[in-house]
C-alpha positions in Angstrom: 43.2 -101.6 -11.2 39.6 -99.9 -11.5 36.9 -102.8 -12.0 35.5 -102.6 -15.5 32.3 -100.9 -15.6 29.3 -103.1 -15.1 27.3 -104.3 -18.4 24.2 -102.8 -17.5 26.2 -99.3 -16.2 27.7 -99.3 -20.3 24.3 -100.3 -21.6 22.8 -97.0 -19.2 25.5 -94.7 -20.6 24.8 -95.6 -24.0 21.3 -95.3 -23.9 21.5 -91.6 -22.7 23.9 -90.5 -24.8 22.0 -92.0 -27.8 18.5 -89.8 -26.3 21.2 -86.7 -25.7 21.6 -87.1 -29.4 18.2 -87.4 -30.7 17.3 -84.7 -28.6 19.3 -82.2 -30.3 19.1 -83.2 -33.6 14.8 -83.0 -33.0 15.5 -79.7 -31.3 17.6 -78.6 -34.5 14.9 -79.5 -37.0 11.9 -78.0 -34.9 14.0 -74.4 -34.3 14.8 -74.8 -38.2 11.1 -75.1 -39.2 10.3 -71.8 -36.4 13.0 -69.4 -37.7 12.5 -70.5 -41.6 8.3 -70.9 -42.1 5.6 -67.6 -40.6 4.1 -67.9 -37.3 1.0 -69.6 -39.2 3.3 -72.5 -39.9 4.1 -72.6 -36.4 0.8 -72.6 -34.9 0.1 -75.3 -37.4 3.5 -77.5 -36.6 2.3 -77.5 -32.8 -1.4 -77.8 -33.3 -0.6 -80.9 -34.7 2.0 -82.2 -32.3 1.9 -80.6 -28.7 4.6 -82.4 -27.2 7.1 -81.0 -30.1 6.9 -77.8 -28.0 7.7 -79.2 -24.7 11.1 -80.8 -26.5 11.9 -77.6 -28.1 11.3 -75.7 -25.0 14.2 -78.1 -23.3 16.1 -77.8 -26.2 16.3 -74.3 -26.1 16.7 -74.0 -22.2 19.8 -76.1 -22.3 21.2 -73.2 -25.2 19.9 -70.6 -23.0 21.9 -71.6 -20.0 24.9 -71.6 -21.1 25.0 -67.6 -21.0 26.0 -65.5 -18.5 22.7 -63.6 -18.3 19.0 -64.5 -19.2 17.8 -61.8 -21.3 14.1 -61.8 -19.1 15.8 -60.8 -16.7 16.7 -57.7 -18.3 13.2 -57.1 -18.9 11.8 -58.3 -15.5 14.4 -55.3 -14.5 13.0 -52.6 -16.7 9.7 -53.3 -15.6 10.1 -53.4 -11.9 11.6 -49.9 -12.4 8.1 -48.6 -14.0 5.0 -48.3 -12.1 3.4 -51.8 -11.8 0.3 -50.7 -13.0 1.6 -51.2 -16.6 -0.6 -53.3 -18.5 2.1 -55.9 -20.4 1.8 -58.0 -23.6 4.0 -61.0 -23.6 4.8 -62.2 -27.1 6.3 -65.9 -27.1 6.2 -66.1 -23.0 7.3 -69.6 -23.1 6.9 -70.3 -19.0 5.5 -67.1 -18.0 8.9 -66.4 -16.0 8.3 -62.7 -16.7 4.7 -63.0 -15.4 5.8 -64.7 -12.5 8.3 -62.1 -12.0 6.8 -59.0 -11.7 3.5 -56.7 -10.3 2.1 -56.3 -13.7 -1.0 -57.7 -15.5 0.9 -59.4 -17.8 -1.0 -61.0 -21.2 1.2 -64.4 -22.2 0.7 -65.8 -25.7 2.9 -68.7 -26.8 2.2 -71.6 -29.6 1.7 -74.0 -26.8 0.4 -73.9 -22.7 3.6 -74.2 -20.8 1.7 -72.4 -17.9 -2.2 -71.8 -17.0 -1.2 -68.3 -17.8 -0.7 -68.4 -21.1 -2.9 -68.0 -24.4 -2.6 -70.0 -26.7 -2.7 -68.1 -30.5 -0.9 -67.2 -33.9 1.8 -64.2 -32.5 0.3 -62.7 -35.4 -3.0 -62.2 -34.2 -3.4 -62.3 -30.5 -6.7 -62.1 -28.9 -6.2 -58.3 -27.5 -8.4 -54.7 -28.3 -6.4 -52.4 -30.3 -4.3 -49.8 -27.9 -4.8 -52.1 -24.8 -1.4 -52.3 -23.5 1.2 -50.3 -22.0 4.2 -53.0 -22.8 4.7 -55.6 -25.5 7.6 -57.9 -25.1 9.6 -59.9 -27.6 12.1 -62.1 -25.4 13.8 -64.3 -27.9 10.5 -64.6 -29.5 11.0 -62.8 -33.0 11.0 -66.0 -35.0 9.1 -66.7 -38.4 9.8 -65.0 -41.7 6.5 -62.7 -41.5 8.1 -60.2 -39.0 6.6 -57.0 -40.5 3.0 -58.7 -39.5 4.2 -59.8 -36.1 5.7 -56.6 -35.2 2.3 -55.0 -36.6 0.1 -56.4 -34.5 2.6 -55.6 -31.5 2.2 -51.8 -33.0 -2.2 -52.7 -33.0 -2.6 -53.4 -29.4 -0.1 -51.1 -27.6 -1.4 -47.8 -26.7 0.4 -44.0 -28.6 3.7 -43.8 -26.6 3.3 -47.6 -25.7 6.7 -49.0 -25.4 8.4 -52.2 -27.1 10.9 -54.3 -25.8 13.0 -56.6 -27.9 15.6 -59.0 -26.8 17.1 -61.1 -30.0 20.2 -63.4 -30.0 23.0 -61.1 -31.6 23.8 -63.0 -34.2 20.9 -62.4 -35.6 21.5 -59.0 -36.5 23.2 -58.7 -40.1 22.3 -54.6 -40.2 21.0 -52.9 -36.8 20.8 -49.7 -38.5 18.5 -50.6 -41.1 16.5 -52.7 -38.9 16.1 -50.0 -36.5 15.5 -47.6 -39.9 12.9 -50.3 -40.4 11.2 -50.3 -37.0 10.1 -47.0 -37.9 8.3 -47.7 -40.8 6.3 -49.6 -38.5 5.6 -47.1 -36.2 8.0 -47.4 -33.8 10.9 -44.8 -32.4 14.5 -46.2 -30.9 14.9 -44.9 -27.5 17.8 -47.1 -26.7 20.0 -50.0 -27.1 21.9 -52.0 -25.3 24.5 -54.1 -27.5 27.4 -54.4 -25.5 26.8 -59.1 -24.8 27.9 -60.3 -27.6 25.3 -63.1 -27.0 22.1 -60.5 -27.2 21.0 -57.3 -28.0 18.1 -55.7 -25.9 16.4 -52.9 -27.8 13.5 -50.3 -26.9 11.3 -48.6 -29.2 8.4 -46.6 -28.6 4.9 -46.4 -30.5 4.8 -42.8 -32.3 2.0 -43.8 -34.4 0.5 -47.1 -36.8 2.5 -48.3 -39.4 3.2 -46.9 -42.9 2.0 -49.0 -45.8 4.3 -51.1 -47.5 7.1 -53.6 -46.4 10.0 -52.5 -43.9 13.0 -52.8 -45.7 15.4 -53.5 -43.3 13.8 -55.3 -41.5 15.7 -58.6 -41.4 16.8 -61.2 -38.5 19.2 -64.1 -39.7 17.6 -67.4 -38.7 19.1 -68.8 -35.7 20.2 -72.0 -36.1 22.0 -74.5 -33.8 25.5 -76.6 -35.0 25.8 -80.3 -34.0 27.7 -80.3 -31.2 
C-alpha cells in the first residue's frame, strides 16, 4: 500500500489550495470593480493599492492562457506587416509584450508600471498631443462604463486616417452591429473584422474625422465577469 502522505505534505497542499482560492475570488472582485465603475474609479482603486494590480494581472494571465491564441499576437502580426515607422498608442499595455514585440515607437499607458515602459495615467486622458499617432490599440483593455470618453480620446491623439485596433473577449459583444454603428459616431470607419474564435473578436476601424456630439448609442460591451470555478 502507498504510505500515507506526510502531515506537513497535507498541511502544504492545503495551504495552496486555500491561497488558489483567495486568489480568484480577489481577482473576481478587482475585474468586477474594472468592468462595472469608469476608468477614474480605476486609477483611483490602484492609486490606492498598487499591488491589487500585480494580483489582477496574474489573475487574468491564468484566464488568458487557457486560449488557444493570445489576442496581441494578432496585433504584434498586423503591425509587423506595416512599416515600422508607425508611431503606436498602447491603451491598457499591461507588460508592454506588444512593445517588446515589435519595430515601432510604441506609447504604453496602463493603471499601474508593470514595465519601465509604461505611463502610468487615466485611459481617459493620456499624456499625448492631439493627432500624434499612427496606431491606438485596445488589447483586452476596453473596460470601465465611460467607453464613449475612452474611445474619444483614442479618436484625439490619432492622426485623420489613423487606424484603431480593438481586440475584446467575445462575449462581450451583445450587438456588433450597433456597436460598430456606434464607432462611427465617434469618428471611426470599420475596415474589417475578424469574428470567427469564439473566445475574441479583433476589430479595425479607421479615423474619418472627430466625433459627433452626443452619446453613441450602441455602444455597449457586457462586463466580463469570471465564475467560481
Amino acid at each position: 500500500e502507498a504510505a500515507p502522505e506526510p502531515r506537513s505534505g497535507r498541511s502544504a497542499a492545503l495551504r495552496a489550495r486555500m491561497e488558489e482560492r483567495l486568489l480568484g475570488a480577489r481577482f473576481r472582485y478587482l475585474n468586477q470593480q474594472l468592468y462595472t465603475g469608469s476608468s477614474q474609479d480605476a486609477a483611483r482603486l490602484f492609486r490606492a493599492d498598487p499591488a491589487a494590480f500585480h494580483l489582477y494581472h496574474r489573475g487574468f494571465e491564468r484566464q488568458v492562457q487557457r486560449w488557444p491564441e493570445r489576442p496581441v499576437q494578432r496585433i504584434v502580426r498586423y503591425l509587423r506587416r506595416r512599416p515600422a515607422s508607425l508611431v503606436v498608442a498602447d491603451f491598457g499595455c499591461g507588460d508592454c509584450t506588444l512593445a517588446a514585440s515589435v519595430k515601432n515607437q510604441v506609447h504604453c499607458f496602463d493603471l499601474v508600471p508593470l514595465s519601465p515602459r509604461v505611463t502610468v495615467c487615466d485611459m481617459a486622458k493620456v499624456p499625448l498631443a492631439a493627432e500624434s499617432v499612427d496606431v491606438a490599440v485596445f488589447c483586452l483593455a476596453l473596460m470601465g462604463t465611460n467607453l464613449q470618453e475612452i474611445l474619444g480620446e483614442a479618436n484625439r491623439v490619432l492622426k485623420l486616417g489613423g487606424i484603431l485596433m480593438v481586440a475584446e473577449v467575445a462575449s462581450r459583444f451583445e450587438d456588433t452591429r450597433a456597436f460598430l454603428k456606434a464607432m462611427s459616431h465617434l469618428g471611426f470607419r470599420s475596415v474589417s473584422k475578424d469574428l470567427s474564435s469564439s473566445y475574441f473578436y479583433v476589430l479595425e476601424f479607421t479615423k474619418t474625422g472627430p466625433a459627433r456630439p452626443g452619446p453613441a448609442v450602441g455602444l455597449r460591451l457586457r462586463p466580463c465577469l469570471y465564475k467560481r470555478r
